[in-house]
C-alpha positions in Angstrom: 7.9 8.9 11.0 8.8 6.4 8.0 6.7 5.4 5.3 7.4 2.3 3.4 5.7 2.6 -0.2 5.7 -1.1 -2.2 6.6 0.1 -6.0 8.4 -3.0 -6.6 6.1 -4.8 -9.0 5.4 -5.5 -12.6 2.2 -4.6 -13.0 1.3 -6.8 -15.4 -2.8 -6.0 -15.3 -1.5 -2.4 -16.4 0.2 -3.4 -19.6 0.4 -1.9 -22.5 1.2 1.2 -20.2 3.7 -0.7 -17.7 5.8 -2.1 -20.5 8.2 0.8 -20.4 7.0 2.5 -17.3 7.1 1.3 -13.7 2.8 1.5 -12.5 4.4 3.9 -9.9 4.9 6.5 -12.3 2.1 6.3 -14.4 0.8 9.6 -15.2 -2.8 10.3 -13.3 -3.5 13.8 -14.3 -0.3 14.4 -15.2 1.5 13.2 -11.8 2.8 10.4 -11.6 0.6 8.2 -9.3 3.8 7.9 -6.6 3.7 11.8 -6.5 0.2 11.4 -5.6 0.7 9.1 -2.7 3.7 10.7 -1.4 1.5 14.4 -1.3 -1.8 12.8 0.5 1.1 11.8 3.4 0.4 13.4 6.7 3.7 16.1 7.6 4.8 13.8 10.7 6.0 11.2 7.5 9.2 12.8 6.9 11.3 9.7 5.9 10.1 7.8 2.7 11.4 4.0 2.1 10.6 3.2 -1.4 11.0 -0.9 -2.1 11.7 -0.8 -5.7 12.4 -4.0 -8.6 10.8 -3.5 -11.7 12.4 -0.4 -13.6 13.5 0.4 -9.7 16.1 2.6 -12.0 13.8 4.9 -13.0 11.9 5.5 -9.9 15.5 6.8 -8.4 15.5 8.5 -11.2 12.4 10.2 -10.5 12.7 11.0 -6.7 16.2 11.4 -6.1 17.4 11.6 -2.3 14.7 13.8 -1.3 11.2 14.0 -2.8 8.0 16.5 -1.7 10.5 17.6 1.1 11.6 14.1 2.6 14.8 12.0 2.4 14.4 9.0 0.1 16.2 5.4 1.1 15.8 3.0 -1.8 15.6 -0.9 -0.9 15.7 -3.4 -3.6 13.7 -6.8 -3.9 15.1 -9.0 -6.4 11.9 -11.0 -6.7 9.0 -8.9 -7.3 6.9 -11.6 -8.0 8.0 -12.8 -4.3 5.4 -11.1 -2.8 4.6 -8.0 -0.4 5.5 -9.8 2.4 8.8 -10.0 1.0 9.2 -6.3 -0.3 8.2 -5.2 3.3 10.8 -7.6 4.5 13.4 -6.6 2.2 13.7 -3.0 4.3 14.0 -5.3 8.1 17.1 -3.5 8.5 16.2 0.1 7.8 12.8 0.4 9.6 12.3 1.8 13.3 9.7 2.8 15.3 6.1 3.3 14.3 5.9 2.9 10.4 3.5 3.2 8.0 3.3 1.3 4.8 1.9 2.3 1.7 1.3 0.2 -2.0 2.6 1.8 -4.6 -0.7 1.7 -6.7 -3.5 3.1 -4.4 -4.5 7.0 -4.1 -5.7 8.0 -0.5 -7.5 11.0 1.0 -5.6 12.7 3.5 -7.9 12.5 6.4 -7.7 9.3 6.6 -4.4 8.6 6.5 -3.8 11.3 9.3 -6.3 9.6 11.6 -4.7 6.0 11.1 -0.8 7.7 12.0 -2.4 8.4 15.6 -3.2 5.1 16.5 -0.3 2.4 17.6 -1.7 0.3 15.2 -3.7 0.6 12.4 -5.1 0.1 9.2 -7.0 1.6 6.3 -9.9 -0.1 5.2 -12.5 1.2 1.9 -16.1 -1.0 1.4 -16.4 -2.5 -2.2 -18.8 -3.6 -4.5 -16.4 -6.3 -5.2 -14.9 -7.8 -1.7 -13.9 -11.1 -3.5 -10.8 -8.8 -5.6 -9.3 -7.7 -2.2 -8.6 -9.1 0.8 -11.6 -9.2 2.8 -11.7 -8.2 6.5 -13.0 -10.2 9.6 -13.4 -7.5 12.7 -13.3 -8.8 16.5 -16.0 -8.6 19.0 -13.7 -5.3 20.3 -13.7 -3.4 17.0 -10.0 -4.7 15.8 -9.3 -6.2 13.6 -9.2 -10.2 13.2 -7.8 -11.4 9.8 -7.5 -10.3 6.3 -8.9 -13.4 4.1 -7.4 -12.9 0.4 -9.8 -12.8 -2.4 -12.5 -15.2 -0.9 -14.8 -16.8 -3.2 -17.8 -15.8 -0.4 -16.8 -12.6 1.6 -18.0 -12.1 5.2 -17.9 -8.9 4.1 -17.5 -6.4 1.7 -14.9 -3.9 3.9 -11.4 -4.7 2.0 -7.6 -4.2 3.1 -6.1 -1.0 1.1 -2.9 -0.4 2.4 -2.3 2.5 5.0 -0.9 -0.1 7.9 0.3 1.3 10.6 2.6 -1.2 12.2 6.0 -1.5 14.3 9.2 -3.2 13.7 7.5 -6.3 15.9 5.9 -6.9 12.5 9.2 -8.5 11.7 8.6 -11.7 14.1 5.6 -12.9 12.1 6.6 -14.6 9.1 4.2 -15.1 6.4 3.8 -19.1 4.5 4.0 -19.1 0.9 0.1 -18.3 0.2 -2.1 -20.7 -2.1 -1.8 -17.4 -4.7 2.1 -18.4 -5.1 3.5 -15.9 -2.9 4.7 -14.1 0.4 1.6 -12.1 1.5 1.8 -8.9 3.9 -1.6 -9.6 4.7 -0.9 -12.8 6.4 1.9 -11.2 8.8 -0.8 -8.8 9.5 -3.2 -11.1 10.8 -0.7 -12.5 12.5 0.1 -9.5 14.2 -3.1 -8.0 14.8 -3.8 -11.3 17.4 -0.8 -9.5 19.7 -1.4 -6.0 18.9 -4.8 -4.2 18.8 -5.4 -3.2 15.3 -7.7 0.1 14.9 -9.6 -0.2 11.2 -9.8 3.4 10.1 -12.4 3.5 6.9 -11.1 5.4 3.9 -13.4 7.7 2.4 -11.2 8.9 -0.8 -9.6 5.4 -1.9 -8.6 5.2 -5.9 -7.0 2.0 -6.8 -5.0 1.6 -10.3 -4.9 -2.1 -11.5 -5.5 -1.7 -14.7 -5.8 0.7 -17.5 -9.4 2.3 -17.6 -8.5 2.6 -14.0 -6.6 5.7 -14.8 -9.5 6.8 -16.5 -11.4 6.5 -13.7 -9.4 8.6 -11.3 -8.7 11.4 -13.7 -12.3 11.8 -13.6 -12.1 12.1 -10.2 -9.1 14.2 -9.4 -9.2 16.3 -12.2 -12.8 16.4 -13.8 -12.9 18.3 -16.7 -14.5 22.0 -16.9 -17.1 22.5 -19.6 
């Protein structure tokens, strides 16, 4: 199985640290965080397709042609700031079969992630204090899901899109509009989607996100705590 991982961007809420280091390899107990994705991936993930742009040069660097035991393919997007519609669009031509897709700046726990690879399609999902960051999830009268609505200023809800899709190459047909937040969002081909295919909403019990810098903070605390 492939997973696509979305290290393409900026990060530009991570700055100072991003300024000559990709967010991918930002240093969360001293891994990088891509290491840490790439290690919480179930074993059936044996292909990795890592959509690079900012410092891309480095992250090759970093993983080579095979990284924690699988083969790397590298897919540039020349516009970052395009969107994650468009990075996920930038590897069309590489993808088959059942995927899963990954951004480049979240830590998962490994349960979850091996629950959501058994469905035909799925999703991780995490509840937040703070729904109106995230894109905010409507579910269907059947359990699926129903749309992703993008940092709402009133939430239905405070369960919130975190990555971990689980999706097939029929993703490809649904085209996302440029967004009212000035760019291509993968969140708006997955609504699409989901009104064709059933899409199962597995809840993330171990999700770590890393926008900015006392976020790293954060997760060292949790990963690696300190002994007194």
């Amino acid at each position: 199985m492939q997973c696509i991982i979305l290290a393409a961007g900026e990060g530009t809420r991570m700055r100072p640290l991003t300024l000559e280091t990709p967010k991918p390899l930002l240093p969360v107990c001293g891994k990088p965080i891509l290491a840490h994705i790439v290690e919480s991936l179930p074993s059936a993930v044996d292909e990795l397709v890592i959509v690079i742009g900012y410092k891309g040069s480095m992250i090759r660097d970093y993983c080579g042609d095979t990284f924690c035991g699988r083969t790397v393919t590298y897919v540039e997007q020349e516009n970052p700031k395009a969107g994650t519609a468009d990075a996920l669009f930038q590897a069309r031509d590489v993808m088959h079969g059942k995927f899963l897709v990954m951004y480049g700046d979240d830590i998962h726990g490994k349960d979850a992630l091996l629950e959501v690879i058994a469905q035909p399609h799925g999703m991780l999902a995490a509840f937040s204090e703070t729904p109106e960051k995230y894109g905010v999830l409507e579910i269907g009268p059947e359990g699926t899901l129903s749309a992703i609505i993008e940092k709402p200023e009133n939430p239905p809800s405070n369960l919130v899109n975190i990555g971990g899709f689980v999706l097939t190459p029929e993703i490809f047909t649904f085209q996302a509009e440029f967004s009212i937040h000035n760019e291509y969002l993968l969140t708006d081909c997955v609504t699409a989607y989901a009104q064709k295919y059933p899409v199962t909403v597995i809840t993330q019990d171990t999700w770590i996100p890393l926008g900015n810098p006392s976020d790293i903070e954060k997760a060292e605390v949790i990963l690696c705590p300190r002994q007194t």
